[in-house]
TORTOR-919944 format. One record per residue (C-alpha): residue in three letters; residue number from 1; x, y, z. Coordinates in steps of 0.02 Angstrom, whole numbers, plus 50000, padded with zeros to 5 digits. Layout:
N
<code->ALA, pos->NUM, px->X, py->Y, pz->Z> .
...
//
This chain:
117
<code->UNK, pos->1, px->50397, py->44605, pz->49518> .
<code->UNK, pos->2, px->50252, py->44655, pz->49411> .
<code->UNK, pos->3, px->50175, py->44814, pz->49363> .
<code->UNK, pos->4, px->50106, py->44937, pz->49492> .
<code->UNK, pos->5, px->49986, py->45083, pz->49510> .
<code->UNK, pos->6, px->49987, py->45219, pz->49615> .
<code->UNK, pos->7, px->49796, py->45229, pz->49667> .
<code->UNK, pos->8, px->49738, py->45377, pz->49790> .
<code->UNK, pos->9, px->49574, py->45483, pz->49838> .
<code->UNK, pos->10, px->49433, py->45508, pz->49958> .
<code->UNK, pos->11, px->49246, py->45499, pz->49981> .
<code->UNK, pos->12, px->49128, py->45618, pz->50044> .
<code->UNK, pos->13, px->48970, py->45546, pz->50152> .
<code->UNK, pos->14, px->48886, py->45580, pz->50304> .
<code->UNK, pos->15, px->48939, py->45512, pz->50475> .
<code->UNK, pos->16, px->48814, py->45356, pz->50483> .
<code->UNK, pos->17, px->48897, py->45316, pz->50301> .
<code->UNK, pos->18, px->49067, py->45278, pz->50378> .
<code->UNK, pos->19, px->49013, py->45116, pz->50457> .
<code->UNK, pos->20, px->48943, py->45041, pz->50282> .
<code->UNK, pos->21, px->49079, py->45083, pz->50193> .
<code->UNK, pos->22, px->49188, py->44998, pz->50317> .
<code->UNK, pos->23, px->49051, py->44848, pz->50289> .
<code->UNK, pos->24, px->49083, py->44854, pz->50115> .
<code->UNK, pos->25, px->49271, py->44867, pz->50125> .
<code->UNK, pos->26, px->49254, py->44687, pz->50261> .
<code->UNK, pos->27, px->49155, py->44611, pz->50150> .
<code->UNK, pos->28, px->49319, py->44574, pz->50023> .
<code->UNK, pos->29, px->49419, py->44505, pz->50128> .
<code->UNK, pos->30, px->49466, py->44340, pz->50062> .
<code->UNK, pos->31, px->49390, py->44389, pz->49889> .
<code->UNK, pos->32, px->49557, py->44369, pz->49829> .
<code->UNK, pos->33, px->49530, py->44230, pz->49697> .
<code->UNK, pos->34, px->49413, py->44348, pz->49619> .
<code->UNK, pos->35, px->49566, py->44496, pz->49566> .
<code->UNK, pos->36, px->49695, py->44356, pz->49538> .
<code->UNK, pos->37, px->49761, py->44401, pz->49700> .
<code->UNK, pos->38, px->49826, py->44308, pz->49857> .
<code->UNK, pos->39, px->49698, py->44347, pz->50016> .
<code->UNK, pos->40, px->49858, py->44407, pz->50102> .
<code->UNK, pos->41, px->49885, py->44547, pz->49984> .
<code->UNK, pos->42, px->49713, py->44585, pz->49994> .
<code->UNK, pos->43, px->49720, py->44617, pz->50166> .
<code->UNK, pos->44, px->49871, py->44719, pz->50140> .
<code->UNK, pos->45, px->49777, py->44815, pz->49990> .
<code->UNK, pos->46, px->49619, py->44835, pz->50117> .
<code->UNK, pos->47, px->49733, py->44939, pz->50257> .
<code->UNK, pos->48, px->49752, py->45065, pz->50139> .
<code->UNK, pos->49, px->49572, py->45132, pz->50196> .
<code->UNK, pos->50, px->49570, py->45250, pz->50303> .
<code->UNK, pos->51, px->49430, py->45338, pz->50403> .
<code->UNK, pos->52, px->49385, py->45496, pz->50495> .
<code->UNK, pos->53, px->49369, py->45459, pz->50679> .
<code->UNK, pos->54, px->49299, py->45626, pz->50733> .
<code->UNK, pos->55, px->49150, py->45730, pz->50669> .
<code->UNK, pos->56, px->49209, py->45881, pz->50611> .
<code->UNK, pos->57, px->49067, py->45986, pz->50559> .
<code->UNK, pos->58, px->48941, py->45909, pz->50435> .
<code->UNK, pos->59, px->49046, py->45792, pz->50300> .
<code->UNK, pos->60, px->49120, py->45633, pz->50344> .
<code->UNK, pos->61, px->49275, py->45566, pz->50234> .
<code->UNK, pos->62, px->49346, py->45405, pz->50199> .
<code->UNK, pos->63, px->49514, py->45400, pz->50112> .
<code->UNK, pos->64, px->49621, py->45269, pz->50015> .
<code->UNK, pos->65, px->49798, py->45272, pz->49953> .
<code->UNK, pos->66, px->49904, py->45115, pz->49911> .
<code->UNK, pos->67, px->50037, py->45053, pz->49779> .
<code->UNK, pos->68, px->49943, py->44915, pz->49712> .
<code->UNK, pos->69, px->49942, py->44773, pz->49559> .
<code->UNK, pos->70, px->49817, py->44763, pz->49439> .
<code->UNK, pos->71, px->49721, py->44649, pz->49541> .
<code->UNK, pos->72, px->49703, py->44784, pz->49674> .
<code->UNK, pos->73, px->49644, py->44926, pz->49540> .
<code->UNK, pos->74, px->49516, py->44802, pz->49480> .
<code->UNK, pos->75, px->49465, py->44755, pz->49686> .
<code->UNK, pos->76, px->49462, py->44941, pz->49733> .
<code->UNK, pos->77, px->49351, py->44972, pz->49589> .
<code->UNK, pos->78, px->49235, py->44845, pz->49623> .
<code->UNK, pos->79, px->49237, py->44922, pz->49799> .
<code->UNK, pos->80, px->49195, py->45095, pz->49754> .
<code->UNK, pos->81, px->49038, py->45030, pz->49633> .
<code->UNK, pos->82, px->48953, py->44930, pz->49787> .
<code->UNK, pos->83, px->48998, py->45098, pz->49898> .
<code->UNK, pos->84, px->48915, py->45205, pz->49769> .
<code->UNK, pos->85, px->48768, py->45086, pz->49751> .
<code->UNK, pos->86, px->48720, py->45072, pz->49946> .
<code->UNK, pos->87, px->48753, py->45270, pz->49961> .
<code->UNK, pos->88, px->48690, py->45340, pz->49799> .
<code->UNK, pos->89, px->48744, py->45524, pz->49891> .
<code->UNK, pos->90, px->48929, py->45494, pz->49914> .
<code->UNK, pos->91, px->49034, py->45590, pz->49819> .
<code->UNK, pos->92, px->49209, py->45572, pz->49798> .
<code->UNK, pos->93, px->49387, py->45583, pz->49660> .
<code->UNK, pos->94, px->49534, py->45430, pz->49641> .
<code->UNK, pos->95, px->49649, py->45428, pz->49549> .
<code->UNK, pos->96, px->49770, py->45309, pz->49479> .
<code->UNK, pos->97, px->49965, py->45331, pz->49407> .
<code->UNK, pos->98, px->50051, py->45189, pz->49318> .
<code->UNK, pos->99, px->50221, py->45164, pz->49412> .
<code->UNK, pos->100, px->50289, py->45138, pz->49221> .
<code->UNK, pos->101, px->50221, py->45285, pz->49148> .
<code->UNK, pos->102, px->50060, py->45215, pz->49062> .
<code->UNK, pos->103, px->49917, py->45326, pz->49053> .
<code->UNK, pos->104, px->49839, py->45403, pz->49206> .
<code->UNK, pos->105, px->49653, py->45413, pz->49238> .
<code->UNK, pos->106, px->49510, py->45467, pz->49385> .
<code->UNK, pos->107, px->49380, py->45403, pz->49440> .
<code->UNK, pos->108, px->49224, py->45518, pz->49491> .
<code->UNK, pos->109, px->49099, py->45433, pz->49623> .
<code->UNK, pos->110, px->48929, py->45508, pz->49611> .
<code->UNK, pos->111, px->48768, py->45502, pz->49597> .
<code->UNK, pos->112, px->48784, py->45311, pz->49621> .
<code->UNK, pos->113, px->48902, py->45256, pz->49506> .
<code->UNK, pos->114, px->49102, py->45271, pz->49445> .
<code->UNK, pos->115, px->49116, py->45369, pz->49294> .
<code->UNK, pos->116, px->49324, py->45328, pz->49229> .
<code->UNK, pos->117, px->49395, py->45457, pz->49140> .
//
């Protein structure tokens, strides 16, 4: 079966923001042979974005939460970095659980980049 993560958190943009992460997010679809990873299960791994469909005050949010290989840490990851690249204002908290009890860590998007802790 494989070892799993439990990987889960948000990011904070503005409205217009929304639409290139969800560019971003496309743009890996069929990257599978990149994370060791069939493009079917990176489809599946991709639906675990989700996005605010209604302005509600000032901050926009995307979220993502998904039981995922290693291949999908390393994809998400990757995501996140080109996210915090293209919107160097974002702001946002994952974090990731080893189903097996491994070590847990978080990763902190801002100021246009991924600091893991």
């Amino acid at each position: 079966m494989g070892r799993y993560f439990n990987v889960r958190g948000f990011l904070d943009c503005d409205y217009p923001d929304l639409e290139v992460i969800r560019g971003v997010v496309a743009q890996y679809r069929g990257a599978g042979s990149r994370f060791c990873l069939p493009d079917d299960v990176v489809a599946l791994y991709l639906g675990g974005w989700l996005y605010q469909d209604k302005e509600i005050n000032w901050v926009a949010h995307a979220f993502f939460g998904a039981s995922m290989k290693s291949g999908g840490v390393d994809l998400l990851l990757d995501q996140l970095g080109r996210i915090a690249e293209l919107i160097p204002e974002s702001e946002g908290t994952f974090f990731v659980d080893d189903d097996e009890g491994g070590p847990s860590c978080r990763w902190d998007v801002s100021n246009g980049r991924v600091s893991i802790g």
